[in-house]
C-alpha positions as CSV (number, residue, x, y, z in Angstrom):
1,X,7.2,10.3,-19.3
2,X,8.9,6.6,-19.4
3,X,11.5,7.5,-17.5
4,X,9.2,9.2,-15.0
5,X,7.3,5.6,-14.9
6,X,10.9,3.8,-14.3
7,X,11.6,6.7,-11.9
8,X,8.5,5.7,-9.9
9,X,9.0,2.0,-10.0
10,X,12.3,2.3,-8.9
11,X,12.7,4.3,-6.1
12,X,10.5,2.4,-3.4
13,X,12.9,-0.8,-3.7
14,X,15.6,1.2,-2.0
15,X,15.9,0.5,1.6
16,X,15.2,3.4,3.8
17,X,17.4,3.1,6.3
18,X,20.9,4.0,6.2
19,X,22.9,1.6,3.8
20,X,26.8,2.1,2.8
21,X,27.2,2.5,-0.8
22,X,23.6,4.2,-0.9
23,X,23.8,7.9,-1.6
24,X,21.7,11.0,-2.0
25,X,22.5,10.8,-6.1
26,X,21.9,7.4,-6.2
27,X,18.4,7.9,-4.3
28,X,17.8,11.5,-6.7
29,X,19.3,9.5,-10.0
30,X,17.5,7.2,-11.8
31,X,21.2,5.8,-13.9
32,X,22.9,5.2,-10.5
33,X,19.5,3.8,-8.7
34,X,19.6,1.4,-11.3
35,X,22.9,0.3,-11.4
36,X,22.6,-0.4,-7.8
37,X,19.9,-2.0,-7.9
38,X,20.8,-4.5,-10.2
39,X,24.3,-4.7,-8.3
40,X,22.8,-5.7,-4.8
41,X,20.2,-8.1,-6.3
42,X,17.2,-5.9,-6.2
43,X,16.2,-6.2,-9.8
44,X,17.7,-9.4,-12.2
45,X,21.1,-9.4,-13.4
46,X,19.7,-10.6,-17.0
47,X,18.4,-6.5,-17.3
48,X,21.4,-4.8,-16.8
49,X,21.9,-4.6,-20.5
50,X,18.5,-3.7,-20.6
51,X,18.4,-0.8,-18.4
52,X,21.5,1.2,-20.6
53,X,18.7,0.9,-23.3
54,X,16.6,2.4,-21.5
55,X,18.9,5.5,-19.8
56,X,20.1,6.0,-24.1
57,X,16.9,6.2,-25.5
58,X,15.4,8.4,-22.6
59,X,18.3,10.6,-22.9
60,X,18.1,11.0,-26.6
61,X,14.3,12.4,-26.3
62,X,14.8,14.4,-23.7
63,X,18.2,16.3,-24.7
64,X,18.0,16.2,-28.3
65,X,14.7,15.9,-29.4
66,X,15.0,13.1,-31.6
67,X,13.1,10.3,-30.0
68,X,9.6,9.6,-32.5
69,X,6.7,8.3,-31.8
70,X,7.4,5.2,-33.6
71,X,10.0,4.8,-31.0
72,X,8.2,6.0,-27.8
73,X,6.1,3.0,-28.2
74,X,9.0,0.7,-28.8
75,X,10.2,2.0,-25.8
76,X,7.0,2.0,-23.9
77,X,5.9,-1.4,-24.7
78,X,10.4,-2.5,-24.0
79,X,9.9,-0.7,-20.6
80,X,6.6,-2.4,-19.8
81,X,8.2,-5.7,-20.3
82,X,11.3,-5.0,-18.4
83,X,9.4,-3.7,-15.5
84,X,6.9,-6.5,-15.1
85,X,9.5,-9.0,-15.8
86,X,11.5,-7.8,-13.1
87,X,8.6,-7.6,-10.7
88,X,8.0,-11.7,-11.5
89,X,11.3,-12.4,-11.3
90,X,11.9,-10.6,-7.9
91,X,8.1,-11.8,-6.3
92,X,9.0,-15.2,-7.6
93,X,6.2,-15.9,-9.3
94,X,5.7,-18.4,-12.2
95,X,5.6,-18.2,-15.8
96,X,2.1,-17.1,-17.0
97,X,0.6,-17.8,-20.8
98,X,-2.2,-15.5,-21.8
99,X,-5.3,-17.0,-24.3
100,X,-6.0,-15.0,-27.1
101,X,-8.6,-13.3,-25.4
102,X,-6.5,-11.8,-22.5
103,X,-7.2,-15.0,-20.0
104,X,-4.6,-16.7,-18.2
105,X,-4.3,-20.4,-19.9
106,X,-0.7,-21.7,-18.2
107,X,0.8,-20.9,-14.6
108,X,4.2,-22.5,-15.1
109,X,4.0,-26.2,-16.2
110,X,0.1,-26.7,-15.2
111,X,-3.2,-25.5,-17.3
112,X,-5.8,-23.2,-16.1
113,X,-9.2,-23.7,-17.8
114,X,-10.5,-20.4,-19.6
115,X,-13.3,-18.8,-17.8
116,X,-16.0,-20.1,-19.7
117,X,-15.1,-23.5,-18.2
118,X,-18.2,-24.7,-15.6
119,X,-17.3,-27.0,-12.5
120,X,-19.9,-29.9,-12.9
121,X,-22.0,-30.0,-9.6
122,X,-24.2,-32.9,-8.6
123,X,-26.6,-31.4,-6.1
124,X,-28.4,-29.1,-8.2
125,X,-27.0,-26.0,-7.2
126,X,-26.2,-23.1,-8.8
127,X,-22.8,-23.8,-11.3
128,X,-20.5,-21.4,-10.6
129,X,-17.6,-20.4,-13.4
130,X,-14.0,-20.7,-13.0
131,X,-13.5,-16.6,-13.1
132,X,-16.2,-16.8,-10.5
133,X,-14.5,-18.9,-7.9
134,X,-10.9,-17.7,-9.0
135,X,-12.9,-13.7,-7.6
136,X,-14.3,-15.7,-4.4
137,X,-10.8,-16.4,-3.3
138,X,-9.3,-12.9,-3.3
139,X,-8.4,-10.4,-1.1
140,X,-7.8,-6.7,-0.9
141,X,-3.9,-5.5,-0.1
142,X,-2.2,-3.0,0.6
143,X,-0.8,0.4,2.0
144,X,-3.2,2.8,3.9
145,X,0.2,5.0,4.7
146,X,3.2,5.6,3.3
147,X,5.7,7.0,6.2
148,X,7.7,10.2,5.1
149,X,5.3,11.1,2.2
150,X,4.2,14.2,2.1
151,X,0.5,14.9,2.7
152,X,-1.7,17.9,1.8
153,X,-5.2,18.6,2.5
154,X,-6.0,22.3,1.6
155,X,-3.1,24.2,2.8
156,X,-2.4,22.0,5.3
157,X,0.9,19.3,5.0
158,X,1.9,16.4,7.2
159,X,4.1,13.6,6.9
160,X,3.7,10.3,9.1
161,X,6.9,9.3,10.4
162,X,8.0,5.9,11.2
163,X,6.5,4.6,13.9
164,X,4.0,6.8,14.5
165,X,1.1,4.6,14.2
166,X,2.3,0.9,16.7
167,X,1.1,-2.2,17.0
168,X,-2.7,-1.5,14.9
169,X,-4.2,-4.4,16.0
170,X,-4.4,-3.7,19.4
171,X,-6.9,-1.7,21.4
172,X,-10.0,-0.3,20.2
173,X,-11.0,-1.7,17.0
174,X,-10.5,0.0,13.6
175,X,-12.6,0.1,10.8
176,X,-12.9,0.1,7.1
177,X,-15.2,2.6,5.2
178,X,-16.1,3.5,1.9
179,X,-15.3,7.4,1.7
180,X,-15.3,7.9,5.3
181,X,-18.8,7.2,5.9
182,X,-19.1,5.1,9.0
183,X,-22.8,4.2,7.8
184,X,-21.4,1.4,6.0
185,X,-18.4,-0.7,7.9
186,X,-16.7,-2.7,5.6
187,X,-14.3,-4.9,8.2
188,X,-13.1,-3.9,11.5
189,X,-9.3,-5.3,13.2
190,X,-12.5,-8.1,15.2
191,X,-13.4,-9.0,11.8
192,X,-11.6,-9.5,8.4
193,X,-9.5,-6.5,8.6
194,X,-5.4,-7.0,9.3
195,X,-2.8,-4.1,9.4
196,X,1.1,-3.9,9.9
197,X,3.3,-1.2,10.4
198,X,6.3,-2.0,8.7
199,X,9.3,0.0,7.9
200,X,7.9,1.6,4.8
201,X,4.1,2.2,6.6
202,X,0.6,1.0,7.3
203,X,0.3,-2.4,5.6
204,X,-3.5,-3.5,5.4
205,X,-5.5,-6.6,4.3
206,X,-9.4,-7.3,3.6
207,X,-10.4,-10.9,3.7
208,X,-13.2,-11.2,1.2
209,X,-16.2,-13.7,2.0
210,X,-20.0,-13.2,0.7
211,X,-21.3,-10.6,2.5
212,X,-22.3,-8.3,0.5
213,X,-20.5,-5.1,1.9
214,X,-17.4,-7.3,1.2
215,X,-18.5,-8.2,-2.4
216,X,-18.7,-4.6,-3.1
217,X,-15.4,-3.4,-1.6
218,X,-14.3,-6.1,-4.0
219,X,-15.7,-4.8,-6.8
220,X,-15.0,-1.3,-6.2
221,X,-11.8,-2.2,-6.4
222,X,-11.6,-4.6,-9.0
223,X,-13.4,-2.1,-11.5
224,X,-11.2,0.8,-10.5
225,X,-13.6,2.5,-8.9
226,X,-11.5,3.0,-5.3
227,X,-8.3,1.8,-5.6
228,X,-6.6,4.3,-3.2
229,X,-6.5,4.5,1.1
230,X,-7.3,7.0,3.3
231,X,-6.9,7.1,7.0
232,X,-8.8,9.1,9.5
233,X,-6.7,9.4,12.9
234,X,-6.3,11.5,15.4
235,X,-2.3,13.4,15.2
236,X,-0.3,14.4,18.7
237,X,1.9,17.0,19.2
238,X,2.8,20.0,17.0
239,X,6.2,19.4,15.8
240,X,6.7,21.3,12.3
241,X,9.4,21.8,9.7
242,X,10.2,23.9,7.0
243,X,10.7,22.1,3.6
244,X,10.9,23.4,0.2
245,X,8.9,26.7,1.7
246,X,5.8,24.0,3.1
247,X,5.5,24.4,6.7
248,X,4.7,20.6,7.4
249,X,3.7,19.1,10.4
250,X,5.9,16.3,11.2
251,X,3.7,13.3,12.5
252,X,5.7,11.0,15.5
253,X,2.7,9.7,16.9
254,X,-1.4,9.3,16.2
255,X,-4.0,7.3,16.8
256,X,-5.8,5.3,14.0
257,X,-9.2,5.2,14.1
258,X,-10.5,4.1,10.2
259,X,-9.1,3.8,7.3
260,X,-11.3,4.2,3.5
261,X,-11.7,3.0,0.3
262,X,-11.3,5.9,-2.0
263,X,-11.3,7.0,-5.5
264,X,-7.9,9.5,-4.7
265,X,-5.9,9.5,-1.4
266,X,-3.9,12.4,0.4
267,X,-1.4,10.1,1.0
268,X,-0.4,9.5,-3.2
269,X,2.1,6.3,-2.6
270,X,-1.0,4.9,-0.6
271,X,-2.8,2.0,-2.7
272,X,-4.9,-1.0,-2.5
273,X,-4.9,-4.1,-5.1
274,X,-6.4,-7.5,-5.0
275,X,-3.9,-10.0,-4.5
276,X,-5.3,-14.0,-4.8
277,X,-6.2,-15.8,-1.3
278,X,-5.1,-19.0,-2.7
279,X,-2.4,-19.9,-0.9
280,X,-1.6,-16.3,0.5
281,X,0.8,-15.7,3.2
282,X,0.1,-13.8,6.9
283,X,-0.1,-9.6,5.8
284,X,3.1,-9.3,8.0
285,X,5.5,-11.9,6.0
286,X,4.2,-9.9,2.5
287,X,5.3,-7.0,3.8
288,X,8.9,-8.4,5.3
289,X,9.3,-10.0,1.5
290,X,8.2,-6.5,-0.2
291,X,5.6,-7.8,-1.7
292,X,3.1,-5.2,-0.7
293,X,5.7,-2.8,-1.5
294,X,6.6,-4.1,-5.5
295,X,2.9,-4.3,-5.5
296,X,2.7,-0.5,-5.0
297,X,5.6,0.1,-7.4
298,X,3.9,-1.9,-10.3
299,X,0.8,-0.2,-9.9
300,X,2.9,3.5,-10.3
301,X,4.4,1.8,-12.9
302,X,1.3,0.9,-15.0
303,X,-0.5,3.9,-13.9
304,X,2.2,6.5,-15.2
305,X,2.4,4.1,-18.5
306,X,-1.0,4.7,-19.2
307,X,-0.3,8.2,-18.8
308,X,2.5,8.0,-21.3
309,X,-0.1,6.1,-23.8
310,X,-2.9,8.9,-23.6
311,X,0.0,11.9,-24.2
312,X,1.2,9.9,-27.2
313,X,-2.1,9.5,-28.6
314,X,-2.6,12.9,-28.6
315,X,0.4,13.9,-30.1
């Protein structure tokens, strides 16, 4: 199961395109997918000891049995910290310090008052906490499509290729729903809602302000309640392909038309997160960085940790 939460963090920080010295087993492979990605500067130099840790002790439990649970949760908490280490390193982001509580009390060199901290106002108003106006300032991120994944709704299978959904901004506004339901519009493209099509799919952004229907995307998010995208387009042409006995219809071109909040998506790489506003770059130079992308493979990461957790408690 940690291996399967390595594999999953891994493989979206290989390029997709044809690149020399990138093969099939070192796409398939999680040893070789490593090793290269530490060799081209995708993950820190300082965890190539690290991952041969990690290959041994995966190895050992799942050839020869021998891996206990005592050491499943050394490995699980060694591959938490490798993974999210990485994932600073790469993103760039500072040092954090966590309070005692779980709070964050240092980023880098400067202190961050703990959230019981009020701001002093002179005008009477209502105070406002620091975990109140850190929530103000964020936003919701993320992927609405992954291109080449496959899809499946009933019996049915389709996989958005690259470049099948252009320029999303333009033309007859799209919106943002909760679970499909146009009753309640979130954002449109007019107002607060940004996407990008990028080489790795449909890149979306939700700028948060105090409307209400905003507050509770938000929060819907926030609690875990919708964490996943779902897009509702309409798909031309009928080209389909054969694979692994699916008969999938291969997507080159559709028109978008909404995309949802949503407990589970079709699409399973496809994801939303909140991501602070402070600061922020434009959606488009996240997505040339990778950030959306890492921010997708850290969130496959925890989830299939967690996973990992509740089989070992019920061992």
């Amino acid at each position: 199961m940690l291996r399967l939460a390595i594999d999953l963090a891994t493989k979206p920080l290989l390029p997709e395109e044809f690149t020399p010295g990138l093969n099939r087993e070192t796409r398939r492979d999680l040893a070789p997918r490593l090793a290269w990605l530490l060799d081209n500067g995708r993950l820190p130099g300082e965890l190539r000891e690290l991952s041969d840790c990690i290959r041994e002790d995966g190895n050992d439990g799942a050839h020869d049995g021998t891996l206990g649970r005592e050491d499943a949760e050394d490995l699980m908490d060694f591959a938490s910290a490798v993974n999210w280490r990485g994932y600073e390193v790469a993103s760039g982001w500072p040092d954090l310090e966590y309070g005692g509580v779980g709070y964050i009390t240092q980023i880098g060199n400067k202190s961050v008052a703990p959230p019981s901290t009020v701001k002093a106002v002179d005008d009477g108003a209502p105070r406002m906490t620091v975990a109140q106006e850190w929530a103000e300032r964020k936003h919701i991120q993320g992927y609405a499509i992954r291109w080449r994944s496959i899809i499946n709704q009933g019996d049915k299978y389709f996989c958005f290729l690259p470049g099948s959904i252009k320029y999303p901004m333009l033309g007859e506004q799209k919106l943002l729903l909760f679970d499909h339901d146009p009753s309640e519009i979130v954002a449109t493209t007019c107002d607060g809602l940004v996407l990008h099509a990028d080489d790795y799919g449909l890149a979306m952004r939700l700028y948060i302000d105090n409307r209400p229907v905003r507050r509770k995307a938000l929060e819907t998010v926030r609690s875990g309640e919708r964490t996943a995208l779902s897009v509702g387009v309409i798909m031309h042409g009928s080209e389909y392909k054969e694979i692994d006995g699916l008969r999938i219809r291969m997507v080159r071109s559709a028109t978008l038309e909404e995309i949802s909040l949503v407990p589970e998506g079709a699409c399973r790489p496809a994801y939303c997160t909140l991501i602070d506003g402070e600061g922020a770059r434009l959606l488009e130079d996240d997505a040339n960085s990778l950030r959306v992308l890492k921010d997708g493979a850290a969130r496959a990461f925890t989830n299939a940790l967690r996973e990992a957790q509740v089989a070992l408690s019920h061992r």
